[in-house]
C-alpha positions as CSV (number, residue, x, y, z in Angstrom):
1,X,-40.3,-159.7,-194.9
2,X,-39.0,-156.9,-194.5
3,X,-41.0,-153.5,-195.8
4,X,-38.4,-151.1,-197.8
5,X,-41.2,-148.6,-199.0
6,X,-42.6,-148.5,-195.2
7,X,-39.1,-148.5,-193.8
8,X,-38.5,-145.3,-196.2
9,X,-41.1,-143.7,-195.2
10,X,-40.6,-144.3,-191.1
11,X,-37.5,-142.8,-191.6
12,X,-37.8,-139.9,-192.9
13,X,-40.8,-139.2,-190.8
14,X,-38.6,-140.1,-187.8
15,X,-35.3,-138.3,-188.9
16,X,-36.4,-134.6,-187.9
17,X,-37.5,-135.5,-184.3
18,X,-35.0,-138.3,-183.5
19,X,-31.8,-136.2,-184.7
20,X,-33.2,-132.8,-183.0
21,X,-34.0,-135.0,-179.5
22,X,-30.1,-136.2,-179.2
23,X,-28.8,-132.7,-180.8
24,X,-30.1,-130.3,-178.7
25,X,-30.0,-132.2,-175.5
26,X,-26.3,-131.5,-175.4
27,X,-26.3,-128.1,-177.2
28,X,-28.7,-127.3,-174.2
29,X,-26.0,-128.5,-171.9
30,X,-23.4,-126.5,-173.9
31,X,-25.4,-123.0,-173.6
32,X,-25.9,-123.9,-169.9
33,X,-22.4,-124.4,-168.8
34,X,-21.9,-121.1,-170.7
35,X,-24.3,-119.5,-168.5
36,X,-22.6,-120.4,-165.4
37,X,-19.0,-119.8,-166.4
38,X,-17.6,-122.6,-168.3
39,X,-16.8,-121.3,-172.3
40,X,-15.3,-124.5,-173.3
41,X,-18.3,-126.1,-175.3
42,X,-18.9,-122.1,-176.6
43,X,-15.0,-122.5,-177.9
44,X,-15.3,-125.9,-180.0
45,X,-18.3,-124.5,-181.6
46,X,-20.7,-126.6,-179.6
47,X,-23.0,-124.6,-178.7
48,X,-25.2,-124.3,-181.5
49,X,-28.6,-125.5,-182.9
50,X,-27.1,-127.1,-186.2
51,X,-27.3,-130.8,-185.7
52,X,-24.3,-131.6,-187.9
53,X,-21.7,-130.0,-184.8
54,X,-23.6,-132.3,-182.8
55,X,-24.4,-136.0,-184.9
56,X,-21.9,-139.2,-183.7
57,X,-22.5,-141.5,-186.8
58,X,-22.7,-144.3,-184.9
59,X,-25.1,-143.1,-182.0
60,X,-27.1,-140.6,-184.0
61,X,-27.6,-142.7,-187.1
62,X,-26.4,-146.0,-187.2
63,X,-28.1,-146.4,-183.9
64,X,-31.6,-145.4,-184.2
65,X,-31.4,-146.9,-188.2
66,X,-30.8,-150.4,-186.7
67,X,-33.6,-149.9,-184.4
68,X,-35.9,-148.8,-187.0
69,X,-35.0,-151.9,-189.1
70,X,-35.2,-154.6,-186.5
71,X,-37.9,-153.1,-184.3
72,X,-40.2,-151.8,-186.8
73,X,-40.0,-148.4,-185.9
74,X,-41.9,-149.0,-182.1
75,X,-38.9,-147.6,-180.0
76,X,-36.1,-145.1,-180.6
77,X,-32.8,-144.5,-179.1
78,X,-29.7,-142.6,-179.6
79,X,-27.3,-140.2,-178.4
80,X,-24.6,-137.7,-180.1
81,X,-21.2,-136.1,-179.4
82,X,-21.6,-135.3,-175.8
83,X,-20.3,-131.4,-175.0
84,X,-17.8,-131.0,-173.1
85,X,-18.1,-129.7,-170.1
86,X,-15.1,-128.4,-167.7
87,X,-17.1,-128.7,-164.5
88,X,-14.1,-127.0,-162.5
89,X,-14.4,-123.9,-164.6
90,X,-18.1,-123.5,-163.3
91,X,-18.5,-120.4,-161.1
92,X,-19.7,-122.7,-158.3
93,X,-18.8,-126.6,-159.5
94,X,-20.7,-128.5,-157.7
95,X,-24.0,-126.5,-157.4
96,X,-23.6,-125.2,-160.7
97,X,-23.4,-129.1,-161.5
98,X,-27.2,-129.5,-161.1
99,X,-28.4,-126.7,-163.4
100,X,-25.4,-128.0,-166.6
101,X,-26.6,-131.7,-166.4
102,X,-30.4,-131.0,-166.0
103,X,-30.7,-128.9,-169.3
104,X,-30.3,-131.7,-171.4
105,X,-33.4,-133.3,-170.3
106,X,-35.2,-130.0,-169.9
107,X,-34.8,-129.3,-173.5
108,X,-36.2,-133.1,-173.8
109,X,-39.4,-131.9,-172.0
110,X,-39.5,-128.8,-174.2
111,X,-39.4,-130.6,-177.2
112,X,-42.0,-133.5,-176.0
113,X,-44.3,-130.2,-175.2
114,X,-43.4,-128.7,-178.8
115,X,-44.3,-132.3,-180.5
116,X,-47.3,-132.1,-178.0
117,X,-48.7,-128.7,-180.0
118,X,-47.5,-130.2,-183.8
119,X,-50.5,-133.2,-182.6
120,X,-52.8,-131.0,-182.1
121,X,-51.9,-128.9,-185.5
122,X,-52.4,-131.9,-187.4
123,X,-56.1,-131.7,-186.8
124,X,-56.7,-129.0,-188.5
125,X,-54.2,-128.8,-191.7
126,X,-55.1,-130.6,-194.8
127,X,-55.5,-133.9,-194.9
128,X,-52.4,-134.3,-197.1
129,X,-50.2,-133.2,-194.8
130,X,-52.0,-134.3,-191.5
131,X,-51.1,-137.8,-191.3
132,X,-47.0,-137.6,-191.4
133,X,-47.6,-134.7,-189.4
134,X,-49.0,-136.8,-187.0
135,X,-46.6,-139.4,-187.4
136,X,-43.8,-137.6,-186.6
137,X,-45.4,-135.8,-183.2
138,X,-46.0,-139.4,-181.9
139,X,-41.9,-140.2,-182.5
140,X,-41.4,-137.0,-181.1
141,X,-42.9,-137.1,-178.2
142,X,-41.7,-140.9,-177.3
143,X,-38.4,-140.3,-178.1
144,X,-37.9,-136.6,-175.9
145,X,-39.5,-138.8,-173.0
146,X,-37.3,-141.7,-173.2
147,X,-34.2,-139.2,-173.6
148,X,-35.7,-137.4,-170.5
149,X,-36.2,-140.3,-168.6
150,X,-32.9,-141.9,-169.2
151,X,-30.6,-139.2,-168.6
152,X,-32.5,-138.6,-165.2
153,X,-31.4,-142.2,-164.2
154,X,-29.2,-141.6,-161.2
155,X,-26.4,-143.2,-162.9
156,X,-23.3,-141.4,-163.5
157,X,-21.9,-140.4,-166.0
158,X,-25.4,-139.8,-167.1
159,X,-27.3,-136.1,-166.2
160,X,-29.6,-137.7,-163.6
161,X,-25.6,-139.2,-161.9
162,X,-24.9,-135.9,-162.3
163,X,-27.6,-134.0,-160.4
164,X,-27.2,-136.7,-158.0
165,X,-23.8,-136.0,-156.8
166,X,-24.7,-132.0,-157.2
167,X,-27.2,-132.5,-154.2
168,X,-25.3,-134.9,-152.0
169,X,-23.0,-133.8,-149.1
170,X,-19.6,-133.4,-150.3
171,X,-18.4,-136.7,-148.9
172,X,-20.6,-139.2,-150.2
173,X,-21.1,-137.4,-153.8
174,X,-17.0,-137.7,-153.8
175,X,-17.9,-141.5,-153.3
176,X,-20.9,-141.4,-155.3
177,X,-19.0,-139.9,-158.4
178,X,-16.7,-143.1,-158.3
179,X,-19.0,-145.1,-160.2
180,X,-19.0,-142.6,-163.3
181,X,-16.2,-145.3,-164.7
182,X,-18.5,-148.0,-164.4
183,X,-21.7,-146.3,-166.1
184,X,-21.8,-147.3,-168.9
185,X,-21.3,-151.2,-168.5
186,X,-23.7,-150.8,-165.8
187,X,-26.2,-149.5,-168.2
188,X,-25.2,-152.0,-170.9
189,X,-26.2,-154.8,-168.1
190,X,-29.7,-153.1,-167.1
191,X,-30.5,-152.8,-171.3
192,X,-29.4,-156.8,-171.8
193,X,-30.6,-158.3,-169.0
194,X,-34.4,-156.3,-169.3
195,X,-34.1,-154.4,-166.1
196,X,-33.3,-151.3,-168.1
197,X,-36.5,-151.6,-169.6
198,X,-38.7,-152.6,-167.1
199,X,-37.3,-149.1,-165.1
200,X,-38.4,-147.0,-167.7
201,X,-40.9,-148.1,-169.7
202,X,-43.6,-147.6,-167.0
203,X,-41.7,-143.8,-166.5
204,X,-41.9,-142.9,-170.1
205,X,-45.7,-144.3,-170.8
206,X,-46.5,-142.2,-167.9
207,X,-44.5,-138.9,-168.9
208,X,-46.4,-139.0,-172.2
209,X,-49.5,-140.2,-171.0
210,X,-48.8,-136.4,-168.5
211,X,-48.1,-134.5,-171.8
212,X,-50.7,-135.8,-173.9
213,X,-53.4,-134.9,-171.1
214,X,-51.9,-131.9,-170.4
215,X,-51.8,-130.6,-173.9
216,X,-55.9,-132.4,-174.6
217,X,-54.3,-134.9,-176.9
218,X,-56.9,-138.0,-175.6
């Protein structure tokens, strides 16, 4: 039977990391296509740090809401109103390429190392406050890492498909990029068939197993 009181309280512990994972992964990409010539996300008002430019109702909340219901909270996905990026207005496209689509999962590690620190903080505030506290450093740390590891999946149209075809010779990243159409039902076949999961979960135990001994969490 399902728990409405615990489900309450799951998500609003989750809400703060979860929507602040998916929102400034692509703000991250907007300020770093800015950086290297491309103003476009800069111009819709997309580069910014207010998650409401940035939530997709269905990907940002209806998303991780059904996975919180049906999953009791132990894993978290989601994703938001991607940036747009106009890759041809880059000062150098395809090397520029690389540094736009890694900043989304960059900011991912940031914020794993930033939910890292709020663990640690919880051992020493009152005990009131220490418990959600650590709650919601646990969600955010799982959910930057599987963000992280995902988008690094060498998969266009994802950042990790992306960085790909930035590092391979012109002709075969011309062929690579030819899947970018088929990304997403690729990815849909990996999630339903298990293979997605079996990829990554090993990846993103030992991402935050790395942060968690890094920041003397054990």
């Amino acid at each position: 039977m399902l728990d409405i009181n615990a489900l309450i309280q799951t998500i609003a512990i989750a809400a703060l990391p979860v929507v602040f994972a998916i929102t400034l992964h692509e703000a991250a990409h907007g300020y770093a296509a800015r950086h290297f010539g491309d103003p476009t996300a800069w111009q819709l008002g997309r580069i910014s740090l207010n998650p409401l430019r940035h939530i997709d109702p269905v990907g940002t909340v209806l998303i991780p809401l059904a996975i919180l219901i049906f999953s009791a909270g132990n894993f978290l996905f989601g994703y938001a109103k991607p940036v747009p990026v106009d890759f041809t207005r880059l000062r150098q496209p395809k090397k520029d390429m690389l540094w736009v689509a890694a900043a989304g999962p960059a900011a991912n590690l940031a914020m794993a190392c930033f939910w890292a620190l709020m663990f640690k903080l919880s051992w020493v505030v009152p005990d009131f406050f220490a418990v959600p506290l650590a709650r919601m450093a646990e969600i955010g740390i799982i959910i930057n890492c599987v963000l992280m590891v995902l988008n690094l999946l060498p998969l266009p149209p994802l950042d990790g498909g992306r960085i790909a075809v930035s590092l391979l010779p012109h002709r075969l990243a011309w062929q690579f990029s030819r899947i970018e159409p088929w990304g997403f039902p690729i990815l849909l076949v990996l999630l339903f068939t298990g293979i997605l999961g079996d990829i990554m979960n090993p990846l993103v135990l030992f991402t935050a197993h790395a942060i968690e001994f890094l920041f003397g969490l054990y």
